[in-house]
Wavefront OBJ file of the C-alpha trace (Angstrom):
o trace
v -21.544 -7.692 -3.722
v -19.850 -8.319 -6.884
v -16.506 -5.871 -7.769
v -17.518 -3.699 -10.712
v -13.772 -3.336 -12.093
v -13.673 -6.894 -12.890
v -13.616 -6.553 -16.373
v -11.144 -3.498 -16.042
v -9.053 -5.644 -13.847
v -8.856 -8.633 -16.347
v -7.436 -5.564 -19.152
v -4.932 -4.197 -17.012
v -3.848 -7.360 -15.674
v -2.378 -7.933 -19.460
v 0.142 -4.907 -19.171
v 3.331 -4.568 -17.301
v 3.066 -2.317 -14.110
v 4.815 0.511 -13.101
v 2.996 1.774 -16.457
v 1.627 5.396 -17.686
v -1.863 5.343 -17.502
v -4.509 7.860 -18.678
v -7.381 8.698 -16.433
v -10.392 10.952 -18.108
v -13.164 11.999 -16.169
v -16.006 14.697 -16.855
v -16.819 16.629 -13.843
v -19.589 19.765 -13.628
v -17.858 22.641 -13.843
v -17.813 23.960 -10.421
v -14.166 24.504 -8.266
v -14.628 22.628 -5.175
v -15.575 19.351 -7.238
v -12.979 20.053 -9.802
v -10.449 20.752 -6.884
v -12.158 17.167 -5.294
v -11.165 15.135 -8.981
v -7.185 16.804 -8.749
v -6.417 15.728 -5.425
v -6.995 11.882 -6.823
v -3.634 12.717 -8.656
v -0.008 12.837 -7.487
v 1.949 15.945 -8.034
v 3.802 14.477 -11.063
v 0.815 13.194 -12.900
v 0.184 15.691 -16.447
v -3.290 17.146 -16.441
v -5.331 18.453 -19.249
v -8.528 20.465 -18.428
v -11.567 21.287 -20.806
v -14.170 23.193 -20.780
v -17.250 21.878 -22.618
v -18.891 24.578 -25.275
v -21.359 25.440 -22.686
v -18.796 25.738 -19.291
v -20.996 23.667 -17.350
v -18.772 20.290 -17.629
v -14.643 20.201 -17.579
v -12.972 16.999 -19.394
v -10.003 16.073 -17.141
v -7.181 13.691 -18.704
v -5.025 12.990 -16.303
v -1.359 11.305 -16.899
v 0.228 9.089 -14.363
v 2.682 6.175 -13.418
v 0.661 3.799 -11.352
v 2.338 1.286 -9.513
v -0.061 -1.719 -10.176
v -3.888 -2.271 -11.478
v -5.260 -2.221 -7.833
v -3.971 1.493 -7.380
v -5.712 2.857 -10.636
v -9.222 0.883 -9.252
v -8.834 2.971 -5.806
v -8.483 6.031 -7.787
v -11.393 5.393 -9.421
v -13.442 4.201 -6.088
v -12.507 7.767 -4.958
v -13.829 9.595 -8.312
v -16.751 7.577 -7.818
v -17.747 9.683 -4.251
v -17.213 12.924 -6.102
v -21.339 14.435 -7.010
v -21.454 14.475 -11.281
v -18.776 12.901 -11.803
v -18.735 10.660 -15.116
v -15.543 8.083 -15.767
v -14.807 7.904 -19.263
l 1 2 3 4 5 6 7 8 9 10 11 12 13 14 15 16 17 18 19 20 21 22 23 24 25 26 27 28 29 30 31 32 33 34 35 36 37 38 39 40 41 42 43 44 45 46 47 48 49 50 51 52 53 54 55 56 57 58 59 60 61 62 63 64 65 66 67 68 69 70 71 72 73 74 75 76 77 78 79 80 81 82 83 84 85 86 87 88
């Protein structure tokens, strides 16, 4: 099976790590999957939520030093397991 992040990798391999990076993800707008996307994050990270015109979708920016590229692509293999979840 060939690793989807590959190309994501190859981008993030060009910046220096520990680094700030911004995480946005649109999730339906219902608690326990929203409470599912903020336990990807750390305690520090800065979170913006959203609510789309109709309050069925939240936007979620999230804020965060990672260490390295490999721990942003496990945060985003997690997000991927969460039901409606899009990765912007």
């Amino acid at each position: 099976m060939s690793d989807p992040f590959v190309k994501l990798r190859e981008q993030l391999a060009l910046q220096e790590w520990p680094n700030v990076y911004l995480f946005k993800f649109i999730v339906p707008n219902e608690s326990d999957l929203l409470a599912k996307v903020m336990s990807l994050f750390g305690e520090l990270a800065e979170i913006a939520l959203h609510e789309s015109k109709t309050g069925k979708y939240i936007s979620v920016s999230a804020k965060e030093v990672m260490m390295d590229v490999d721990s942003i692509i496990e945060i985003y293999i997690r997000a991927a397991e969460i039901k409606g979840l899009i990765a912007l």
